[in-house]
Each structure stands twice: as C-alpha cells, then as structure tokens.
LUMDREN-166105 format. One record per residue (C-alpha): residue number from 1; chain; x, y, z. Coordinates in steps of 0.02 Angstrom, whole numbers. Layout:
<NUM; "A"; <X; Y; Z>>
...
***
This chain:
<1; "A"; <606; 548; -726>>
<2; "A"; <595; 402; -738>>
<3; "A"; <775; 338; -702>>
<4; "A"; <736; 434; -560>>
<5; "A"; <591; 360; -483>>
<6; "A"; <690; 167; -533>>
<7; "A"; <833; 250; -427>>
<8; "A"; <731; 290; -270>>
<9; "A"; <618; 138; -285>>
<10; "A"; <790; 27; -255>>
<11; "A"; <830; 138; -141>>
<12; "A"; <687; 123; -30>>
<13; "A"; <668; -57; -49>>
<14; "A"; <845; -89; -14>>
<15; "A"; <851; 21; 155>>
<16; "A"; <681; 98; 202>>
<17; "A"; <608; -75; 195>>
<18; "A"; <748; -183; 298>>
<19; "A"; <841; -148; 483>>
<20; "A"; <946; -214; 589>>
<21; "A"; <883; -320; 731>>
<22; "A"; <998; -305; 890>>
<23; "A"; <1080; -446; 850>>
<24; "A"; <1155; -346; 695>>
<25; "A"; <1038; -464; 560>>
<26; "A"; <933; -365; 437>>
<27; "A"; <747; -400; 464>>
<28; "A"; <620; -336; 332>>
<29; "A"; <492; -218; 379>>
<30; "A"; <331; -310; 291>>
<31; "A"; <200; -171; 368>>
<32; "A"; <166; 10; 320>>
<33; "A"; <66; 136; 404>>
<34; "A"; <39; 297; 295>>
<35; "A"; <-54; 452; 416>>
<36; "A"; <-45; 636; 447>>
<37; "A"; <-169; 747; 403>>
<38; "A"; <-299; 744; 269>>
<39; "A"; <-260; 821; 107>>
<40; "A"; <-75; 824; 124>>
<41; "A"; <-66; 689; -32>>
<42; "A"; <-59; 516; 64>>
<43; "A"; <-167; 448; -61>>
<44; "A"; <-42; 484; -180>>
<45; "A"; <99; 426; -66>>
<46; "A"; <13; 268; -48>>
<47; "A"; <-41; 242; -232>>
<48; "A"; <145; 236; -250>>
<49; "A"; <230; 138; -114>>
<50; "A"; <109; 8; -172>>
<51; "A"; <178; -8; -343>>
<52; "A"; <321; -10; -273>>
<53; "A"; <286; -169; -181>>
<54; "A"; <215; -244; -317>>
<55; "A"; <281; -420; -325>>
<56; "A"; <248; -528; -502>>
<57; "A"; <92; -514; -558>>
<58; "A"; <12; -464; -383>>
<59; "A"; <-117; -346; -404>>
<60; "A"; <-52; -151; -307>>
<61; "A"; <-247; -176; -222>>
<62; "A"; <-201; -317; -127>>
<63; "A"; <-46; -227; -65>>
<64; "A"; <-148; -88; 8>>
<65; "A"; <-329; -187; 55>>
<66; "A"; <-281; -364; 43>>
<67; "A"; <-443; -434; 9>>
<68; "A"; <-550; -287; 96>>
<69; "A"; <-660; -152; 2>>
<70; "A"; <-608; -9; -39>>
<71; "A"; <-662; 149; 58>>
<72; "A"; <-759; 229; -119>>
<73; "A"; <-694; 387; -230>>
<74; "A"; <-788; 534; -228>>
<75; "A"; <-791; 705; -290>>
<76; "A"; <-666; 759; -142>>
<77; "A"; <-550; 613; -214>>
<78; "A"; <-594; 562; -388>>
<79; "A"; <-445; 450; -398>>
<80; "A"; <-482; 353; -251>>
<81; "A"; <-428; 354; -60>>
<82; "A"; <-326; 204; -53>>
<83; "A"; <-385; 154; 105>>
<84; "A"; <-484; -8; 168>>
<85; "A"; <-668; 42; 219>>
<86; "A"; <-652; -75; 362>>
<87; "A"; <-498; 25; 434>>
<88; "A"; <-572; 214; 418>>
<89; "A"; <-729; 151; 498>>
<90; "A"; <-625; 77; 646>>
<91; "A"; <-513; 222; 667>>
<92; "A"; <-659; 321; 671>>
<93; "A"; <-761; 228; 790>>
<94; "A"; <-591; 198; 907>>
<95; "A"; <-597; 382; 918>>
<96; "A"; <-761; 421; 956>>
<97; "A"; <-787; 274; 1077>>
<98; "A"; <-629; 318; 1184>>
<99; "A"; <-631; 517; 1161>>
<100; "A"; <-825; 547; 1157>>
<101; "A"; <-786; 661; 1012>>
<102; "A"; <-751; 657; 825>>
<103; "A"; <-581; 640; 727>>
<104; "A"; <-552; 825; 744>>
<105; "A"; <-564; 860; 928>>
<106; "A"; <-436; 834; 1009>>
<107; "A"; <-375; 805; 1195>>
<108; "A"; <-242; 903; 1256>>
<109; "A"; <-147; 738; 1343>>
<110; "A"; <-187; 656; 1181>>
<111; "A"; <-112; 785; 1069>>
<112; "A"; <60; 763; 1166>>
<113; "A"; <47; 596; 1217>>
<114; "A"; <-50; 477; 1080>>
<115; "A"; <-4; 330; 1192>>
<116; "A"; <-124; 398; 1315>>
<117; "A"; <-270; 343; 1218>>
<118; "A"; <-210; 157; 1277>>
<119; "A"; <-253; 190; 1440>>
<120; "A"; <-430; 300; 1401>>
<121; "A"; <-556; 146; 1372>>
<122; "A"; <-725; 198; 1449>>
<123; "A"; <-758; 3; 1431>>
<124; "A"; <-642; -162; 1425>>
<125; "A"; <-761; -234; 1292>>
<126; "A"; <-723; -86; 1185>>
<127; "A"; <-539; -122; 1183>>
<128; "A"; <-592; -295; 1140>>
<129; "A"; <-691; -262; 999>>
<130; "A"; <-562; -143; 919>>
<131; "A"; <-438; -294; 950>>
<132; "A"; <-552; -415; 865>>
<133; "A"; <-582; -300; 727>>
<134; "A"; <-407; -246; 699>>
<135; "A"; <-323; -426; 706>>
<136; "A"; <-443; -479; 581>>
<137; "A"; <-391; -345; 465>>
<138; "A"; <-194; -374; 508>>
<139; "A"; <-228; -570; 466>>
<140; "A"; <-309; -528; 284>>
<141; "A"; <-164; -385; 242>>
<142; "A"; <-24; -530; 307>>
<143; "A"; <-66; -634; 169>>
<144; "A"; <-25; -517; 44>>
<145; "A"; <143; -452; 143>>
<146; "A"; <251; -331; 130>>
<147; "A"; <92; -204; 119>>
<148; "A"; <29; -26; 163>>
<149; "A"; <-120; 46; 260>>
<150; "A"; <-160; 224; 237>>
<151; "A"; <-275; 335; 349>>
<152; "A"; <-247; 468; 400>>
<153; "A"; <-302; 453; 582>>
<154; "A"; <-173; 328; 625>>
<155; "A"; <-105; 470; 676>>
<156; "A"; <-231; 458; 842>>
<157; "A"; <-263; 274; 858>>
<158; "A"; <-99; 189; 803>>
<159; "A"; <-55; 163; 992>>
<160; "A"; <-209; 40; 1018>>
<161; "A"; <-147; -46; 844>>
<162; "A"; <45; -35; 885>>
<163; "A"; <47; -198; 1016>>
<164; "A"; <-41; -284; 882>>
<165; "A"; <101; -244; 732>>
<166; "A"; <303; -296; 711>>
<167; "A"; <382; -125; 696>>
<168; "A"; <300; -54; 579>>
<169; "A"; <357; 70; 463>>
<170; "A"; <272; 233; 472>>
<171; "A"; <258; 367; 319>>
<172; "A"; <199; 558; 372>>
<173; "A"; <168; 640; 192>>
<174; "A"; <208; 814; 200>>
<175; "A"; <106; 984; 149>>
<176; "A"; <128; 1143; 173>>
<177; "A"; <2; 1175; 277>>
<178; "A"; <-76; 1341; 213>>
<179; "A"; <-103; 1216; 45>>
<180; "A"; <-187; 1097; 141>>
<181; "A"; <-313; 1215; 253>>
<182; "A"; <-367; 1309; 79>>
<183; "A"; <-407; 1133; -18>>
<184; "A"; <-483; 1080; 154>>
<185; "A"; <-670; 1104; 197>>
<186; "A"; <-587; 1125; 380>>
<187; "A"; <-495; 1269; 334>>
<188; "A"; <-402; 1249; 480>>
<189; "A"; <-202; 1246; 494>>
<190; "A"; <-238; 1213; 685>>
<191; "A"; <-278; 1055; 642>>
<192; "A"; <-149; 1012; 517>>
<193; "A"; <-12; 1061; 649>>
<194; "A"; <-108; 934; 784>>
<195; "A"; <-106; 776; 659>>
<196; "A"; <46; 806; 605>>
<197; "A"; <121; 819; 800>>
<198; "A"; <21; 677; 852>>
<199; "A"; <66; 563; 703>>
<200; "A"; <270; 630; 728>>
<201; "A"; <267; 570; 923>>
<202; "A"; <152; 409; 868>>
<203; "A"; <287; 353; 745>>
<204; "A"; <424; 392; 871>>
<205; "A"; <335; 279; 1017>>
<206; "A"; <297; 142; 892>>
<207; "A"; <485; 110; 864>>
<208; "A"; <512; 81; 1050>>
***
C-alpha cells in the first residue's frame, strides 16, 4: 500500500500538477479547487492532496488554509472539513446574494450553464465585495503555493472565482450516489446528480 500511494503521489505531481502552455513549455499548476457534492469524501480527497504537497517542513494546514481558520469539525465530520471558514461563508453568501436562494436550489440556466451566474448580479457592489473578499483569500493561499481549496459549492460559484485564478486544477471526488443520499441529511440523489453536473461543466469552462 504503501508503494502504492509513493507510486501515484509521483505520478500526480509529475503530470496532474504540470501542462503545457501553447508554446509547448510545461507550466505548473500551483492552485487546486476540490468540489462536487457533499459527502462524496472531498475531505478526504483533500486531506490527501495536501500531504501530498507538502514541501519540507511546511505544515499540510497551510497548504489547504494558508493562514485562514479552519471551518470547525463536528459530529457530521469529526475529522475535520478541510476547508477555510472564510471560503464556505463566501460561497455561501455568493449564492444566496445572486440566486435569492440557498446552496441547494438550484436554477435551471444555472444547473446547465454555471457561467451564467457571472452575469446574475442583482447589484455591481455585490460582485465587488465577492471580488474583494475572494482576492484577499487567493493572496494569503499564494504564499503558501502550490495549494488546495475544498468546498464543495465551487461547484456553483467557481465561475465568479475563475477570472480571478491561473488555470486552476479542478478535483470532482466521486460517490456513488445512493451512498451519499443515505449518509446525507438531504437524502436526495437529485441533488447529488445537480452538483456533480454543475461542478463537471464548471471544470470544463474553467480550462477555456
């Protein structure tokens, strides 16, 4: 096992983490976005890219918050989210603000298009205060580069972040998803099948 998991960590640092630029130079890829849908084990997935990133004697916090706290454990997750506070409660308020409704509702234009939350701003200072918010949080995690942000509603709002990141690389844990609806309060396999569309098409936008 664990020749194994040495095997796939070289593996994914030597490729998964570097691509070609169109000039034909490799470029590395110093930002990670983990999202799907909840309870599909991206805490898990996260916990280990960021031991895999690991460099020295850096602590694997700083490659997943940089200096930010940590969204808390609790009895849903004993072993911890993984995820910046300041991130989740930004996601969440992106989504309310532009949508008028929480993280599960969704919009059917948003559902096939994420990109169309870009254009849904009922305000321009709302825009700008996610912008503020978010470069702030991009400047603290680009100190402690090559790193990982996990939640799992990037897989609604990482349109309004994508114009402020350099290609990121984005990670969709998978589920099956009658597993995740029965260890879900949701109980809902509806909504596992609209996260995981909507974080599928955001990834494939946020290469273009």
């Amino acid at each position: 096992t664990a020749f194994l998991g040495q095997c796939w960590r070289e593996r994914v640092m030597a490729s998964t983490l570097r691509c070609r630029g169109p000039e034909g130079r490799q470029r590395a890829r110093s930002q990670i976005i983990v999202m799907g849908m909840s309870r599909s084990g991206s805490s898990l997935t996260t916990s280990i890219i960021a031991a895999m990133l690991r460099n020295g004697s850096r602590s694997d916090e700083t490659a997943w918050r940089g200096l930010g706290r940590a969204l808390p454990s609790d009895s849903a997750n004993p072993g911890g989210y993984y995820e910046r506070e300041d991130v989740v409660r930004l996601n969440y308020a992106t989504i309310s603000s532009v949508t008028g409704a929480g993280w599960t509702s969704f919009r059917p234009d948003h559902l096939l298009r994420p990109a169309a939350l870009n254009a849904s701003w009922r305000a321009p200072s709302g825009r700008a205060k996610f912008e503020a918010s978010a470069r702030a949080i991009l400047g603290d995690m680009d100190h402690h580069a090559p790193w990982v942000l996990k939640d799992v509603r990037f897989a609604r709002t990482l349109p309004v972040w994508r114009p402020l990141l350099r290609r990121p690389l984005c990670v969709i844990p998978y589920r099956h998803p009658g597993e995740v609806a029965s260890s879900s309060r949701l109980r809902s396999v509806r909504l596992w099948e609209e996260y995981v569309m909507s974080a599928l098409t955001a990834a494939r936008e946020a290469r273009d």
